[in-house]
Structures are given as C-alpha cells and as structure tokens.
C-alpha positions, 0 to 999 in steps of 0.5 A, spaced: 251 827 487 251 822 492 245 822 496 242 818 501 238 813 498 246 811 496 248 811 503 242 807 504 244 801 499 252 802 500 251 801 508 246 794 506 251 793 501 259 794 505 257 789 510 255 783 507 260 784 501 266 784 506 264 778 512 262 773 505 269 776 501 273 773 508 269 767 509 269 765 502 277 767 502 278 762 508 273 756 505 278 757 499 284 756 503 281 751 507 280 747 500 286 748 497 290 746 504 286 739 504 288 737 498 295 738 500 294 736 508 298 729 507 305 734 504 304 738 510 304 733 516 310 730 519 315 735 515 316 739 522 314 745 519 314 752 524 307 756 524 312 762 521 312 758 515 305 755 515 302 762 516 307 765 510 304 760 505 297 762 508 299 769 507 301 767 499 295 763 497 290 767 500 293 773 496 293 768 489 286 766 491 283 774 492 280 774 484 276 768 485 274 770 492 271 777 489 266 775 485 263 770 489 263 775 494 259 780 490 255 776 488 252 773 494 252 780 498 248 784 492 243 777 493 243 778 500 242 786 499 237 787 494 234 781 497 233 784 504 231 790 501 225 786 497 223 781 503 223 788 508 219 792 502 223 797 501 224 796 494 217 797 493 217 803 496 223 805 493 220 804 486 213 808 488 216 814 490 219 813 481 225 811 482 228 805 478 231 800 480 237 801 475 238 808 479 237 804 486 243 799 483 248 805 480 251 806 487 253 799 487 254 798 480 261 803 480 262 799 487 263 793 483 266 797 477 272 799 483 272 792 485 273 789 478 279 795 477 282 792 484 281 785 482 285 786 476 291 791 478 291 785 484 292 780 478 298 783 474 302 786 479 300 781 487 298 775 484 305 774 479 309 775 486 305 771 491 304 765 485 312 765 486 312 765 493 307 760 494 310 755 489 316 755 490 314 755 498 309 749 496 315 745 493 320 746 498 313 743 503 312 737 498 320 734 497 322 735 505 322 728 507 319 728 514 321 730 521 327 725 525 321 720 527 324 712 530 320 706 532 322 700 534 323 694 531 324 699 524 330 700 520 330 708 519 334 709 514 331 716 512 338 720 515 343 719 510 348 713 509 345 710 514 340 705 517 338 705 524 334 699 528 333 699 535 329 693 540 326 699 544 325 705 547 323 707 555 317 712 555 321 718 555 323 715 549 331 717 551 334 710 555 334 705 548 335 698 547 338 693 543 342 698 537 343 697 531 346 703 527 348 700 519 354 705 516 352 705 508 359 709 505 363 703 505 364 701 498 365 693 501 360 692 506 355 695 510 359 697 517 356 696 522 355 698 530 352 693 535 350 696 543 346 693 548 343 700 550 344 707 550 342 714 550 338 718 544 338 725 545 336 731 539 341 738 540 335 744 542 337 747 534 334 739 531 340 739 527 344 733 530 342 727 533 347 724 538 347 716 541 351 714 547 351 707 546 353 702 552 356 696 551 357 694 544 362 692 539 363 695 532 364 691 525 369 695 520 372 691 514 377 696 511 382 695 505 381 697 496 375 694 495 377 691 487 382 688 492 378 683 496 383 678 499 387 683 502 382 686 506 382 688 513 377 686 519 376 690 524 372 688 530 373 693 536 369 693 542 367 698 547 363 700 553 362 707 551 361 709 544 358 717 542 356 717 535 352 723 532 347 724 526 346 731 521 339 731 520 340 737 515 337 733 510 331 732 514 324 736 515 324 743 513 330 746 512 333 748 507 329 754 501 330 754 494 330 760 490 325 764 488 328 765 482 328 757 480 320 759 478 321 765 475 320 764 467 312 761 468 307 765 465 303 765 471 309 769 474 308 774 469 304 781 469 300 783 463 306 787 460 311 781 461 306 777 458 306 781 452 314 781 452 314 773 453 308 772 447 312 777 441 319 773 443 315 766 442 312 768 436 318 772 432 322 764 435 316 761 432 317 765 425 325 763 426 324 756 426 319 756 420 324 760 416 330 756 418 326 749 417 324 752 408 331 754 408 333 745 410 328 743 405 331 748 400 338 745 402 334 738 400 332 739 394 337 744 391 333 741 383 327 744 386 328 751 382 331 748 377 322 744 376 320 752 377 324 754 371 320 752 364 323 748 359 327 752 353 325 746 348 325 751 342 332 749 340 332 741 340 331 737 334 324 734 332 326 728 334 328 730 341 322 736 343 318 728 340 321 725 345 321 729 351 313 730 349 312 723 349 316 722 357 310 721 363 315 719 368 321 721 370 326 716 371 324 715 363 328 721 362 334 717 366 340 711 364 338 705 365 344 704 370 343 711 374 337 709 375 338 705 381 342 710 384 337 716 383 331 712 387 337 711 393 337 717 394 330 719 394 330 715 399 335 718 403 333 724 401 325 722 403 327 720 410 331 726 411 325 731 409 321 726 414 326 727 420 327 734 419 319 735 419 317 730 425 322 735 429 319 741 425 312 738 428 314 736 435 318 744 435 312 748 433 308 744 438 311 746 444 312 753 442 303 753 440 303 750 447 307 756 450 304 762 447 297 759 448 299 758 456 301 766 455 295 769 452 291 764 457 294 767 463 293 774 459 286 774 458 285 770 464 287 778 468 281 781 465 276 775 465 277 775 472 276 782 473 270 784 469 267 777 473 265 782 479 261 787 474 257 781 471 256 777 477 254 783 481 248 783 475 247 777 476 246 778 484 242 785 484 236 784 480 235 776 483 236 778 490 230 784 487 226 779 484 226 772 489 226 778 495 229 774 501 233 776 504 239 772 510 244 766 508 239 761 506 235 763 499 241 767 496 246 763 498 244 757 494 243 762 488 250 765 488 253 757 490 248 755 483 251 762 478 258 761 481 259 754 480 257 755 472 261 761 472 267 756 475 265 750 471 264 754 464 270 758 465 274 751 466 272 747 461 273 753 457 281 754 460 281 747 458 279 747 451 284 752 450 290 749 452 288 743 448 287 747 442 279 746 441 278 753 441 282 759 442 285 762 448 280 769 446 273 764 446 277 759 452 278 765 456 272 768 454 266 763 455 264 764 461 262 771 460 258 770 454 255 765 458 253 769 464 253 776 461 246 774 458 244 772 464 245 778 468 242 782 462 235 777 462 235 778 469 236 785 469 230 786 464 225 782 468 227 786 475 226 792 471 218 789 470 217 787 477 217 780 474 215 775 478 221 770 475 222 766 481 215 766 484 212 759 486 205 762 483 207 764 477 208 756 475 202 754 479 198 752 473 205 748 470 205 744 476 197 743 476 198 741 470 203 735 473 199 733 478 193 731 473 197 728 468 200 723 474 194 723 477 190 720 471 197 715 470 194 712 476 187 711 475 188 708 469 193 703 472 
C-alpha cells in the first residue's frame, strides 16, 4: 500500500532524478561532440541535421546517463533527509531504513526495466542513425571557401587562384582557373577581373570573368606532334562550377551499417551468435576433412599390423624397424621426403588460414555476446548504484550538489573504469565476454551491500570523528620525526 512516507520519499526522489539525468545527458553529449568538433566545423551543415545527430546521440547515451542519475539523486535524497533530520525521526517512530528505501528500490527497478527495453529496441536504431549520419559528417569535404593567393582545388577537376577579392567578396582580380580533365595538359583560363556569385540553392558557382584569354591544347594524347594549340581571347567569358561534391549534401543508407552488432536487439544478437557458431563448426569440419585428404595413409597407421602370417624372418625384420624410411627402397627414398615436404607446407598453409579464419570468427562472437550482455549490465547498473547512492547519502547525511556530488562523480567513474577495462579484456580475450561484461557488478554490487549494512547500523562510516584518533595517531608520529630531526 502506498503510504505517505512513500510520497514523501518519491517527491524528494523525482525531482533531483530528473534535473541530474538532463544535465548528465547534456555534459555526455556535450563530451561526445568535443571529441568530434573538428569534423563538424567548415562542412556547411544546417541546424536540422546538427539537431537529428543530438537527437540520435542523446538517445545511444540514455543507459549510461541513467545510472549516473540514480545514483546522484538517491545521494542527494537521503542525504537531504539525514542533514534535515528526518531520517532520525524517521527510524524513531521503528521504521527501517530498508522500509524508507522500498519506494525508491522499485522506482530504480522501473528504471533499470526502461533502461533496458531502450537498449534493445531505441539504442539499436539510434546507434544506426547516428553512425551513419556521423560518417556522412566526417568524409563531407568542407563548405565552398576561396582565399586569395591559394590554389583551391577542392571542386573537382579543377584548380582555382584568384589575386584578390573586394570586401563584398563578389568583384575578383587576377583569375586563374586550371581545367584538370585533359589528358595533355592542364588547360587553363586567365582573367584579369570578374564576378564570383553562389546560386541561392549553393549548388553552382558562377565567374563572370572579364578581359582574359583561355589555353586549350587539343588532339590524341598518344599522338603528340599532331596536337592542336588553341588560345582565344575574350572580353566576356561566364564559367559555372557544380559544388555537388562540397559540404553536406549527399546521405547514405542506413543499410550500409546494418549488419553491426550494435545495431542488433537481444533476439538478432541470439540469431547473429547461433549462425556464427554453426559457421565456426563448419569451418572446423571442412578443415578435418582437408587434413584427412592430405593424409590419406593416416587410416591406414590406425589399422594394426596382421604380422601372424609373415615368415620368421620377415615378422624379425619388421620388429627390428625403428624408423620409417627403413621400411623404404633405397631409390624411393628421396621421392618420399619430397613429398613430405610438400605435404607439410600444405598442412601449414591450410593451418595458418584455419588460424586467421577461426580468429576472426572468435572476435565476432565475442563482439556479439559483448553487446549482448552489455543490454542487461547496463540495466541492472541503475538497481546497484541506486544501493550504493541511498544508504551513503544515510550515512554522510548532506545533502545539495557539493558532497554527494563527488561521491557519485567518485562511484561512477569505478563503475565506468571497471566496466571498460572489463569490455576491453573481453575483446582481446583475456576473459571471457560473461566475466568482461560483468565486472563492474561484482565489483560494486558488494559495495553497495556494505554500504547498506553499515546504513542499517546507524554506522558512522564516513565520520571525521570516527577517524580522530587514526589521524592523532599521524600527527604524534610526524611530530616526533621533527623533533628528532
């Protein structure tokens, strides 16, 4: 039943959780796109399409954002309600504290359940959206941008030089426009002046160029002597650029990032890791079946020897053999250790290739249960840093941004750190994909079960008074080192 000393706590609760998830959000964000701010500039993007890329990357970064959130709001909720003394009267009246944290425990459980359902079917689509989007960003060249005094050459086919340019950066002087399509030579264009303009939809640049000659050398290029050398002059020449190529114009297809494995669900993941492992049986089964074509005397040695026929002499002379070219002519000898050796270049061969294969379908099924188990460790993460947050904020009993917020910067960055190195093990295959993923819960979910004990006891923890005499005991022993020196 839900009672008032569970609104109480849901109020305190609701508030910090949703102002500390949006600005964890946008610090995230913020992160991401710093890391990024060089691609961004000079490619003449629109705010439609910055704002769908902050839309796509706030949704991949909403489970790492949620944990975060839970744990800084239960640290500040508990530690609000300890530094008001509430808690105090809270437990006088015989009410627990695990009874005062069972609102906010299924609140977590609620989040952790969202975290997750956002994880295997929001993240998988927004992973694609901003990847795709992101290399389309990254490979755009920059947006149409001539100085003077600088060859520009970005415009396919061409290279263009201008001496200057008025401030209205329209009326240009001393032209110079190179045509790179000629097989012969690079034809060429000469204008003392004209005028530059940009069509209003940025798609063509046009010169109106003024006073000028034009080059042109014609004629089959493998037939040099019988080219033809064109100069004309003009006094008015009008010559249009496609800027196509520049900026950010063309999209490509979702589809070209479709078949990584952080674009799949739980379900795809499940499909995508019971076909890598049925290919991975395949290979191994084609590859005994090689090595049985190689060495077709091999079931030949598993057979024994019927020697109860043979005279004395010769079941004598057979016992006598040590080794096997003992057993061969004189003249077949050489032939025989030829091809052995062509035999045994084979096998090594056909076992590196076996090696490289089986290597890169390990990587892949590792990648896949990654990002499998990465789904639910992402998830129960809310649960256990929420038991981590509540009995500390009970325990230190501050409340606002200051000491809870170094506390949760202090847990999150070993849940982060641990989780990473754990993901990075598992990639390289030092441990496996369940231990990788899993780490940072073994090593926290502890943690928070301490924690909750000692809140439990009215535990004086994190108490300067509690460590008084430790810090006495410091303050003699440095004390006597400087009398003695």
């Amino acid at each position: 039943m839900f009672k008032k000393l569970d609104k109480l706590v849901v109020k305190a609760f609701l508030g910090p959780f949703m102002a500390t998830f949006f600005i964890t959000l946008l610090v995230l964000v913020i992160q991401f796109f710093w890391l990024y701010i060089d691609d961004f500039v000079g490619k003449g993007l629109g705010a439609g399409v910055i704002l769908e890329f902050i839309i796509y990357q706030s949704a991949v970064l909403v489970p790492l954002a949620l944990p975060l959130a839970v744990l800084l709001s239960s640290l500040m909720t508990f530690g609000s309600l300890g530094e008001s003394f509430e808690l105090v009267a809270i437990k006088s009246a015989g009410i627990s504290l695990l009874r005062f944290m069972r609102p906010l425990f299924f609140i977590s459980l609620l989040v952790g359940f969202i975290a997750f359902l956002f994880s295997n079917y929001v993240i998988p689509v927004a992973n694609l959206k901003s990847r795709t989007l992101l290399a389309d960003i990254v490979y755009a060249k920059p947006a149409f941008d001539l100085k003077e005094g600088v060859f520009y050459d970005r415009i396919n086919g061409y290279a263009i030089k201008i001496g200057s340019k008025e401030s209205n950066d329209s009326i240009i002087r001393d032209v110079i426009i190179y045509e790179q399509g000629n097989l012969l030579q690079d034809n060429f264009i000469m204008a003392k002046s004209g005028v530059m303009r940009v069509t209003p939809d940025k798609r063509i640049l046009e010169f109106n160029l003024q006073d000028g000659w034009r080059y042109q050398e014609r004629g089959n290029p493998y037939e040099g002597t019988r080219s033809e050398y064109i100069r004309v002059g003009f006094k008015t020449y009008n010559k249009q650029f496609d800027l196509g190529s520049l900026g950010f114009t063309n999209r490509t297809a979702d589809s070209v990032n479709k078949n990584n494995e952080r674009m799949f669900s739980m379900r795809q993941l499940n499909k995508a890791l019971d076909s890598l492992e049925r290919e991975t049986k395949a290979v191994m089964d084609r590859m005994a079946a090689d090595m049985t074509y190689l060495f077709p005397f091999s079931t030949v040695l598993k057979k024994p020897w019927k020697t109860d026929k043979l005279p004395a002499a010769e079941k004598k002379q057979i016992g006598a053999v040590k080794q096997f070219k003992q057993l061969l002519p004189d003249t077949a000898i050489i032939n025989v250790g030829s091809a052995a050796k062509s035999t045994a270049s084979s096998v090594r061969m056909s076992a590196e290739s076996l090696r490289y294969v089986m290597e890169d379908k390990n990587r892949s099924i590792r990648r896949h249960a990654i990002e499998w188990h990465r789904k639910i460790t992402l998830s129960l993460a809310c649960i256990i840093l929420f038991l981590i947050g509540a009995p500390l904020g009970a325990i230190i009993r501050k409340g606002g941004l200051g000491t809870p917020l170094i506390f949760a910067i202090v847990f999150f960055m070993l849940f982060y750190f641990s989780s990473t190195i754990g993901e990075k093990f598992a990639k390289e295959n030092t441990v496996t994909p369940l231990l990788g993923m899993w780490m940072a819960t073994l090593v926290l979910l502890p943690v928070g079960l301490f924690l909750t004990y000692k809140a439990l006891r009215d535990s004086k923890l994190l108490n300067k008074e509690t460590y008084t005499p430790i810090l006495r005991l410091f303050s003699w022993i440095t004390y006597r080192k400087k009398s003695t020196t």
